[in-house]
SEFIBA-458382 format. One record per residue (C-alpha): residue in one letter; x, y, z. Coordinates in nm, 4 decimals, always signed. Each point is the difference from the previous one (the first is absolute). Last residue first. Example, Ala and Ser with C-alpha at 12.3 -4.5 7.8 and 13.67 -1.06 7.14 Angstrom:
! residues 2
{res=S | x=+1.3670 | y=-0.1060 | z=+0.7140} .
{res=A | x=-0.1370 | y=-0.3440 | z=+0.0660} .
END
This chain:
! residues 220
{res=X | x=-0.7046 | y=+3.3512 | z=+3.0970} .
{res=X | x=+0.3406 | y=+0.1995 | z=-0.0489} .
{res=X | x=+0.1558 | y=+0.0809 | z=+0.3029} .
{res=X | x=+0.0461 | y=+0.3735 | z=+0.1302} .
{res=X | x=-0.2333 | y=-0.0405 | z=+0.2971} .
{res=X | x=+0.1677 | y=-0.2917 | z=+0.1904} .
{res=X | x=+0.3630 | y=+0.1472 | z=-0.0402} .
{res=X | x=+0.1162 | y=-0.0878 | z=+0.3338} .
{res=X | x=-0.2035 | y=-0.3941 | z=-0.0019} .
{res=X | x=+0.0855 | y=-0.0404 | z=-0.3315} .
{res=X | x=+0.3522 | y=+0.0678 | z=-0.0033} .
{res=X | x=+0.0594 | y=-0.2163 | z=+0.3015} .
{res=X | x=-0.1472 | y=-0.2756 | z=-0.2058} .
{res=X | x=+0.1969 | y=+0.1012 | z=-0.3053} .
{res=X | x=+0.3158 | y=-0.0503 | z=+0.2456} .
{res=X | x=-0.1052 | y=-0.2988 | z=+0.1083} .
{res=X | x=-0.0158 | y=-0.1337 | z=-0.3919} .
{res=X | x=+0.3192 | y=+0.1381 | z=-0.1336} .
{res=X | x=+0.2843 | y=-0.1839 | z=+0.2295} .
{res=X | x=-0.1477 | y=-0.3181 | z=+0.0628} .
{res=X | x=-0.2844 | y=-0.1544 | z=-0.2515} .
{res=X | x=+0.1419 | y=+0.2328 | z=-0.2523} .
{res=X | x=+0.4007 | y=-0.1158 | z=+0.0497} .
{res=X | x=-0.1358 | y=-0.3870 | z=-0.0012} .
{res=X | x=-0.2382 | y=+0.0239 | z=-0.3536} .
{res=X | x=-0.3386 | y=-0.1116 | z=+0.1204} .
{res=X | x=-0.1752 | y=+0.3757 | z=-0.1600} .
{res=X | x=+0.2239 | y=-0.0183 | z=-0.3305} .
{res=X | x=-0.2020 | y=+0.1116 | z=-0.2586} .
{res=X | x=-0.1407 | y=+0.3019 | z=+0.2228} .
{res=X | x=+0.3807 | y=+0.0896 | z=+0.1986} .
{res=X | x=+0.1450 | y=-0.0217 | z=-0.3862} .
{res=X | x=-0.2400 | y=+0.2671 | z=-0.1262} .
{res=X | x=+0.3081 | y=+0.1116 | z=-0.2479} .
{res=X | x=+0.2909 | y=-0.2378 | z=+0.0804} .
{res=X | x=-0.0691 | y=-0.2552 | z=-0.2627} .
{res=X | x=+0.0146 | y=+0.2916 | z=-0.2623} .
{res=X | x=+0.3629 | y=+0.0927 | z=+0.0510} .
{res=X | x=+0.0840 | y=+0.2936 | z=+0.1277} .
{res=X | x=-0.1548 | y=+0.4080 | z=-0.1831} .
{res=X | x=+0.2941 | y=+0.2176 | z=+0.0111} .
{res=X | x=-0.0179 | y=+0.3005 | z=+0.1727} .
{res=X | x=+0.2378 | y=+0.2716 | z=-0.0409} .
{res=X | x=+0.0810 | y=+0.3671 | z=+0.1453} .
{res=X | x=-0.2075 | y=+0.0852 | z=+0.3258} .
{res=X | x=+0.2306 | y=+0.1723 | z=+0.1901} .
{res=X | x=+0.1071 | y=-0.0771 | z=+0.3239} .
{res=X | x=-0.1740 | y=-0.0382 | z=+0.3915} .
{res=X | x=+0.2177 | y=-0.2721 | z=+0.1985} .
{res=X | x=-0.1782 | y=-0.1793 | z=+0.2531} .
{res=X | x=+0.2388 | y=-0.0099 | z=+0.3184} .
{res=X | x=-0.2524 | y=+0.0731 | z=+0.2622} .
{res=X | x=+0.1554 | y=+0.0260 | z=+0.3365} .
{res=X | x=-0.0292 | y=-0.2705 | z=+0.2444} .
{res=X | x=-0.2159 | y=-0.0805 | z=+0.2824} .
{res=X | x=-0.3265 | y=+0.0730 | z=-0.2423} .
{res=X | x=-0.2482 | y=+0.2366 | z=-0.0034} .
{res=X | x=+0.1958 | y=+0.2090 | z=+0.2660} .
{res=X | x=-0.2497 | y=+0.3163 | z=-0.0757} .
{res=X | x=+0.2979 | y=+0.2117 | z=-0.1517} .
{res=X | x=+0.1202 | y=-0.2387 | z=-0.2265} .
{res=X | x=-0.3741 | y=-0.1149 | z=-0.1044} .
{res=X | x=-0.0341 | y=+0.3899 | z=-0.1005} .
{res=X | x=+0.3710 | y=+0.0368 | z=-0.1911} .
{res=X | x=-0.0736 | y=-0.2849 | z=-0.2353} .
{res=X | x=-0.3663 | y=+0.1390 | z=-0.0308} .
{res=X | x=+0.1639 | y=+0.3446 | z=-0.1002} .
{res=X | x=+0.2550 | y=-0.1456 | z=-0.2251} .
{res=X | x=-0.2874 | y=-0.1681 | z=-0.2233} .
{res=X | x=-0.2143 | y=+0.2751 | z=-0.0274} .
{res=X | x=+0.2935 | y=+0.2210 | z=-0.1111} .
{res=X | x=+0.0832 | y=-0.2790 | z=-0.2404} .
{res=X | x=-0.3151 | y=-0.0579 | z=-0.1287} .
{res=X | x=-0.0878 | y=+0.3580 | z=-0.0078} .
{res=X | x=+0.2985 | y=+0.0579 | z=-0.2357} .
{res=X | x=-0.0447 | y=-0.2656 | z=-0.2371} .
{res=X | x=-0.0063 | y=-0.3530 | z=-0.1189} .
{res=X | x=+0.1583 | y=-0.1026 | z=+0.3148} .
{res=X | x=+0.1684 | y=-0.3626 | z=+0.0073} .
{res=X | x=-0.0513 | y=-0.0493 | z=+0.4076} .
{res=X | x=+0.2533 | y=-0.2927 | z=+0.1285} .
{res=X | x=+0.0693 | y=-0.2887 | z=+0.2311} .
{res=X | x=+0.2409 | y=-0.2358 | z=-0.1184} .
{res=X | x=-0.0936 | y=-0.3700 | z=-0.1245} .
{res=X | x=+0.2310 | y=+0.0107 | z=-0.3065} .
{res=X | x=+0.3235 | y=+0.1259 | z=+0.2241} .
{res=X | x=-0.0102 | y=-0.3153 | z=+0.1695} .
{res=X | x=-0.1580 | y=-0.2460 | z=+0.2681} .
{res=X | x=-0.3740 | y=-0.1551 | z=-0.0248} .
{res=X | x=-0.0473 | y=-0.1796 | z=+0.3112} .
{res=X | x=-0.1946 | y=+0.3092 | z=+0.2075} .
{res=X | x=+0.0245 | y=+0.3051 | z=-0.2719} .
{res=X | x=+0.4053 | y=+0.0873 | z=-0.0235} .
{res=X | x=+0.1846 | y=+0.2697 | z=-0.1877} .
{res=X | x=+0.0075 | y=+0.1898 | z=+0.3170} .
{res=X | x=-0.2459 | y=-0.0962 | z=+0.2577} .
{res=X | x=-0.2313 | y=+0.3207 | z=+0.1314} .
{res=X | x=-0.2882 | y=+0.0338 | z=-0.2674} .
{res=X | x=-0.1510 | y=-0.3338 | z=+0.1243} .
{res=X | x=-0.2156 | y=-0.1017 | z=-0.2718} .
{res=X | x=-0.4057 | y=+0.0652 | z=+0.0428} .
{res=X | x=-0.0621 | y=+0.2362 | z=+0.1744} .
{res=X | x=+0.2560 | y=+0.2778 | z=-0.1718} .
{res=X | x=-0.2108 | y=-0.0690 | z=-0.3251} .
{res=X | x=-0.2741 | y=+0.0295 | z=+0.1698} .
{res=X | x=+0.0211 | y=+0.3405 | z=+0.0970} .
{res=X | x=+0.2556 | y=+0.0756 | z=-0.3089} .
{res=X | x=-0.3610 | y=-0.0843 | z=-0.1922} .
{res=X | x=-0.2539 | y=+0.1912 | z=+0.1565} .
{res=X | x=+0.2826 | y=+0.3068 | z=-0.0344} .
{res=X | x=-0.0905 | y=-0.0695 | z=-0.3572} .
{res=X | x=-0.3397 | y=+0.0558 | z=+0.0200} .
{res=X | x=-0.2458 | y=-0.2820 | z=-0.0643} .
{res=X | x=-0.3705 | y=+0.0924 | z=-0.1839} .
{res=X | x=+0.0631 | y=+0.2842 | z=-0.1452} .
{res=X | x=+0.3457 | y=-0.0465 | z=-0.0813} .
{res=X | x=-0.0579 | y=-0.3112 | z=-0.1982} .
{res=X | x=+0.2563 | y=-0.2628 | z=-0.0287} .
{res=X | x=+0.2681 | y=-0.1296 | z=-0.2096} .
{res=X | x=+0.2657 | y=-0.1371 | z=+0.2304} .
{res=X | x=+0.3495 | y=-0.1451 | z=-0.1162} .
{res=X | x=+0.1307 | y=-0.2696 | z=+0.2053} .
{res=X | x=+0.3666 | y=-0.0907 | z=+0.1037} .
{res=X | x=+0.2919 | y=-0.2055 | z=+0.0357} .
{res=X | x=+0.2883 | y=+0.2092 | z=+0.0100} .
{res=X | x=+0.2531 | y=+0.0559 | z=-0.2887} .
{res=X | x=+0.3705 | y=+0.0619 | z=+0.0773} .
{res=X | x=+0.1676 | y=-0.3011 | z=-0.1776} .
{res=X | x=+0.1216 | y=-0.1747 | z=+0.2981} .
{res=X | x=-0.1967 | y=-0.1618 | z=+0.1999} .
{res=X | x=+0.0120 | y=-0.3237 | z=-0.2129} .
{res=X | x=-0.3812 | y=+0.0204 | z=-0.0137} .
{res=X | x=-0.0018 | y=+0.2274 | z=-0.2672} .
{res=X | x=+0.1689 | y=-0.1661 | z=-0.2356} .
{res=X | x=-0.2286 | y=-0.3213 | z=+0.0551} .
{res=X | x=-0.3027 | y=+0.2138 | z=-0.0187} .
{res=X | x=+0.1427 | y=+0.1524 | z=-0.3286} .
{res=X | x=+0.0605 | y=+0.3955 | z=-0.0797} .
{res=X | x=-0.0975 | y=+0.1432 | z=-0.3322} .
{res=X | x=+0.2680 | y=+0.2833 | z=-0.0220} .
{res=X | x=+0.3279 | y=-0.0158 | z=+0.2535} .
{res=X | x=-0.0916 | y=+0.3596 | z=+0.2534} .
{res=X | x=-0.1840 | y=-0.0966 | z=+0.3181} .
{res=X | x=-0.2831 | y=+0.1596 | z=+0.2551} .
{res=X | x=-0.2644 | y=-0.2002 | z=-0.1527} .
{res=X | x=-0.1042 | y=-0.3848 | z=-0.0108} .
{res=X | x=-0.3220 | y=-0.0909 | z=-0.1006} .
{res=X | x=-0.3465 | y=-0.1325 | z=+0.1361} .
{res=X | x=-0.3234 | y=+0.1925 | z=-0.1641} .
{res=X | x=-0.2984 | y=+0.0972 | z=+0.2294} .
{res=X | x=-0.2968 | y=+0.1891 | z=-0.1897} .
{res=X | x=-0.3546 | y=+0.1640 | z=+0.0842} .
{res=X | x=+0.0408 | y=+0.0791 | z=+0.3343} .
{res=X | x=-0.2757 | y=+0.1994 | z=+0.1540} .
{res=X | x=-0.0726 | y=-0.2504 | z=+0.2743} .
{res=X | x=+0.2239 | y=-0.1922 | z=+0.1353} .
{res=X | x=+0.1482 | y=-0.3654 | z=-0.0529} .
{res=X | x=+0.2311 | y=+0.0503 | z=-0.3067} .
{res=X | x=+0.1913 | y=+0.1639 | z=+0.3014} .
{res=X | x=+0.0732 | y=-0.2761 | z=+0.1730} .
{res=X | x=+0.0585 | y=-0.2322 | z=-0.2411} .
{res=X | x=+0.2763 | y=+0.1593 | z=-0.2067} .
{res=X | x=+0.1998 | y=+0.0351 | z=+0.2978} .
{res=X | x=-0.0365 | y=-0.3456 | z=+0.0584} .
{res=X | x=+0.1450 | y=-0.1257 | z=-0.2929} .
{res=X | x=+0.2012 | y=+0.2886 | z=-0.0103} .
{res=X | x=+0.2515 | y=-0.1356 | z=+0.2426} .
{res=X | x=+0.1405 | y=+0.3128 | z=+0.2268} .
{res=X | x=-0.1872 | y=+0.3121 | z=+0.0141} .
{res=X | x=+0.0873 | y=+0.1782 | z=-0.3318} .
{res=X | x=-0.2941 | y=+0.2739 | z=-0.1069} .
{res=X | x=-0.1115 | y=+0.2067 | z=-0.2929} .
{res=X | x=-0.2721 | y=+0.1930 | z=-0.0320} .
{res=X | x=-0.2164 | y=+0.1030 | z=-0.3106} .
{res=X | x=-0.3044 | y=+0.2147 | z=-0.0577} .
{res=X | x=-0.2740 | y=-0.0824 | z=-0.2010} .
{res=X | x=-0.2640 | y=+0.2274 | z=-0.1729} .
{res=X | x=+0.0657 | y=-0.2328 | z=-0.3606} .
{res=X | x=+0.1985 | y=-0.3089 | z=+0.0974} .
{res=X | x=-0.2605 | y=-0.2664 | z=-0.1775} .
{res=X | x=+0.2785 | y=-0.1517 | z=-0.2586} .
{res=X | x=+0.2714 | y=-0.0994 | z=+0.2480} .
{res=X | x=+0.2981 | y=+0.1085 | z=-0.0362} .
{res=X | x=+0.2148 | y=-0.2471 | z=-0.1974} .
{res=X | x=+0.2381 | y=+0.2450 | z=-0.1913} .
{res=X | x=+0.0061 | y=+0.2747 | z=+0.2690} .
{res=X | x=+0.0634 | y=-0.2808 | z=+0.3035} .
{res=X | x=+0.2943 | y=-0.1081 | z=-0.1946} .
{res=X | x=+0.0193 | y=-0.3244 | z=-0.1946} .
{res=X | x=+0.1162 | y=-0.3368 | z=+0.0870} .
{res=X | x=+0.0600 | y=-0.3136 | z=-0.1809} .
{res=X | x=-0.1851 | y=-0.2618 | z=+0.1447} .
{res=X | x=+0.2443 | y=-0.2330 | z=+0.2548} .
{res=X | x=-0.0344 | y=-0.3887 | z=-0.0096} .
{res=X | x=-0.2016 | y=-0.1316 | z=+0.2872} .
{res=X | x=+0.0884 | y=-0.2354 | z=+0.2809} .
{res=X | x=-0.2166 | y=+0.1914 | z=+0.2763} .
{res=X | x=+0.2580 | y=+0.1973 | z=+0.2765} .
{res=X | x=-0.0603 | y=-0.0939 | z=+0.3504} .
{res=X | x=+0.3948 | y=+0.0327 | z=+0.0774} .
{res=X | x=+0.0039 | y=+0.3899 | z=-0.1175} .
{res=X | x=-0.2368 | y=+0.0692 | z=+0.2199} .
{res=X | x=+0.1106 | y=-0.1695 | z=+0.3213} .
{res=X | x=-0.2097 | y=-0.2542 | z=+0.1812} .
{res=X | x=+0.2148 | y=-0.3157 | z=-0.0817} .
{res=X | x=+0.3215 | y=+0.1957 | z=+0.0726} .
{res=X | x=-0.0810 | y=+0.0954 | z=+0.3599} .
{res=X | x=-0.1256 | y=-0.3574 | z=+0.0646} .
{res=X | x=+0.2825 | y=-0.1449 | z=-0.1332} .
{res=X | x=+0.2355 | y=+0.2745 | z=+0.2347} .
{res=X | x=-0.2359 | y=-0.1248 | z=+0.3171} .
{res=X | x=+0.0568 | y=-0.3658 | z=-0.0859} .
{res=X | x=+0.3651 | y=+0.0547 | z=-0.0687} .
{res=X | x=-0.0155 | y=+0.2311 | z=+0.3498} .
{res=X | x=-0.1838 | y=-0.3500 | z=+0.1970} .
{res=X | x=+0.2282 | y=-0.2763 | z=-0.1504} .
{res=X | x=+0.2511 | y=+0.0989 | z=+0.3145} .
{res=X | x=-0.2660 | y=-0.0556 | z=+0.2855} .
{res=X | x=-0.0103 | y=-0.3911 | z=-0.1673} .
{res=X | x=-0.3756 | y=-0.0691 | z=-0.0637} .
END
C-alpha cells in the first residue's frame, strides 16, 4: 500500500463508522412531539433528557439500567416544527440528537443518570462524539426543572474540580423546550441492528465499559 493511499483509507474509515453514514434506507414517519406520542404507562415517572453524540447509542445505554421504563430517540434543542433525520443531519438546523428518559425516581435518581450520562460520551469535544462531527452530536442537559439544572451544574462543576478529564467540560445545560419523537427505524436501533459496523465499533465497547462501572444499576 502506497504511504499516500493511507489518510483516504483513514478518512473512508472515518466516514464508514459515522452516524449519519450507517443510516437504514427507510422512508421518514411523520413525527409528533414527545406530548402527543408519550407513552401510555408514564404515570409516577419522571423524565430526563440527554444529547451525547449519536443516539443510537445513547439510547442503548441507558435503556440498559434498572428503573427505566422508556428510551425514545429524537432531536431537541431546535426551532423548524417536525424535524427530519436528513434535516437534521446537515448540521445545521439547531436540533441535537437525543433521548428522552422516562424512569422511576425511586428506583434511579436523576443524578444516577448525569453519572452515567457523563461516562459514557466524552463531555469535553465540542459538537463532536469520536467520528460523528456537527452541531447535531453536541453535548447537552435539556432540564425539565430547577433541580435538574442545579443538579446538573453542580456535577459539571465537581468533575471540573477533580481533573475528570484533561479538558474542560463543554456540555451545554438549556431549557428543555421540544422533543420530537425521530423516525421509527431509529428507536431500539443498537437491538435490531447488533452486526451493524458503527454498533460493533463505536457503541458496543463503550456498553462494555458501562457494564463493568455501573455493574449494580443494570437491569437483569
Amino acid at each position: 500500500m502506497k504511504l499516500k493511499t493511507i489518510p483516504m483509507l483513514c478518512l473512508f474509515l472515518l466516514v464508514l463508522l459515522s452516524c449519519s453514514e450507517a443510516r437504514t434506507d427507510s422512508n421518514a414517519n411523520h413525527m409528533l412531539t414527545a406530548d402527543q406520542q408519550q407513552p401510555q404507562d408514564t404515570a409516577g415517572l419522571t423524565i430526563a433528557t440527554f444529547a451525547g453524540g449519536c443516539f443510537w447509542c445513547t439510547e442503548g445505554y441507558f435503556e440498559s439500567l434498572k428503573g427505566i421504563k422508556h428510551v425514545e430517540s429524537g432531536y431537541t434543542g431546535g426551532k423548524k416544527p417536525n424535524p427530519t433525520y436528513e434535516e437534521v443531519s446537515r448540521g445545521n438546523s439547531g436540533y441535537a440528537e437525543a433521548v428522552q428518559i422516562y424512569y422511576d425516581p425511586k428506583i434511579l435518581s436523576f443524578q444516577e443518570l448525569l453519572e452515567v450520562f457523563f461516562a459514557t460520551h466524552d463531555p469535553t469535544t465540542l459538537n463532536r462524539q469520536g467520528p460523528d462531527v456537527g452541531e447535531q452530536y453536541r453535548s447537552a442537559v435539556f432540564y425539565h426543572n430547577q433541580e435538574q439544572k442545579q443538579l446538573t451544574e453542580k456535577y459539571i462543576n465537581q468533575l471540573n474540580l477533580k481533573g475528570t478529564y484533561t479538558k474542560k467540560i463543554v456540555t451545554a445545560v438549556e431549557p428543555f423546550t421540544t422533543f420530537w419523537v425521530a423516525e421509527e427505524y431509529h428507536q431500539d436501533f443498537y437491538k435490531r441492528n447488533p452486526n451493524n459496523p458503527y454498533i460493533k465499533n463505536v457503541m458496543q465497547p463503550k456498553m462494555k465499559k458501562l457494564e463493568t462501572t455501573f455493574k449494580d444499576k443494570l437491569k437483569q
